[in-house]
C-alpha positions, 0 to 999 in steps of 0.5 A: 844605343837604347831608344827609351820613348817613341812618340807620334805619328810613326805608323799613319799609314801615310807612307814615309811618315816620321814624326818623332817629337822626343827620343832619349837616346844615350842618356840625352833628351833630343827633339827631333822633328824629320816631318810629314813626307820626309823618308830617310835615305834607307827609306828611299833606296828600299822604295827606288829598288822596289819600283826597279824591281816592279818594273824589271818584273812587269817588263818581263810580263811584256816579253812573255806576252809578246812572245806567247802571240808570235808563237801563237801567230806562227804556228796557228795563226794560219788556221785561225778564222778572221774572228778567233784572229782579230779576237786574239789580236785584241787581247793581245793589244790591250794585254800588251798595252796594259802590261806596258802601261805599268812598266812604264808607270814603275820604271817612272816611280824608281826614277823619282825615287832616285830623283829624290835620293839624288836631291836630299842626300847628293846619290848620283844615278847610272841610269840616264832617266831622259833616255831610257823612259822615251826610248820604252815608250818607242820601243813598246810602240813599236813592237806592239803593232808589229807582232799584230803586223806578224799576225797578219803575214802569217793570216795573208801568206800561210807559207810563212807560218809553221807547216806552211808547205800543208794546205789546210 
């Protein structure tokens, strides 16, 4: 197969743009107008794993940022002034709550992606889209808050955290 003459708007830089007016392809002159917008199957897939693969990487971001302030909050949330507390707990929430946002955003994009795919060429979807977006929403509302209710257990208690049994 040998493609002879590409003309339009291919490269825009309008995403997903293809426009080819004419093609010679096999020895045969065919019009082939795909339209602004419209992307082929190949297209779409390469985006939806994208945006999955954006997400799965911008979740992982959530964990590590949860994680690193429990850890923090255990093993020196005790000896932590109220200010150094409060300020370590601020950028937690807005770090949290930013890395969050953008999961959400991307696990959102690989969903109308797949949206599409399901549309335009009949790919049916194993992931149940209506349950799995609210259910991260929950679920970031509410380990959010309870890591800076951590926070203030082991500020309240110095018991709980690491090295509870020393004074300090």
């Amino acid at each position: 197969m040998s493609f002879e003459h590409w003309s339009g708007d291919v490269g825009s830089g309008k995403l997903g743009v293809r426009r080819i007016e004419h093609l010679r392809c096999c020895g045969e002159l065919q019009a082939i107008n795909v339209g602004d917008s419209a992307m082929t199957e190949a297209e779409l897939w390469n985006m939806q794993l994208l945006a999955a693969a954006n997400a799965s990487e911008a979740f992982q971001g959530v964990v590590t940022i949860i994680f690193a302030y429990l850890v923090a909050a255990y093993f020196v949330g005790r000896r932590l002034t109220r200010f150094q507390a409060a300020l370590v707990s601020l950028f937690f929430v807005l770090g949290a709550a930013g890395a969050s946002f953008m999961t959400f955003v991307e696990f959102r994009r690989a969903a109308m992606f797949m949206e599409q795919l399901t549309s335009q060429f009949g790919v049916e979807s194993i992931s149940p889209n209506a349950v799995v977006l609210p259910l991260y929403a929950v679920l970031m509302a509410l380990l959010i808050p309870a890591s800076v209710f951590f926070m203030y257990q082991i500020r309240k208690d110095p018991q709980l955290g690491a090295g509870g049994s020393e004074r300090p």
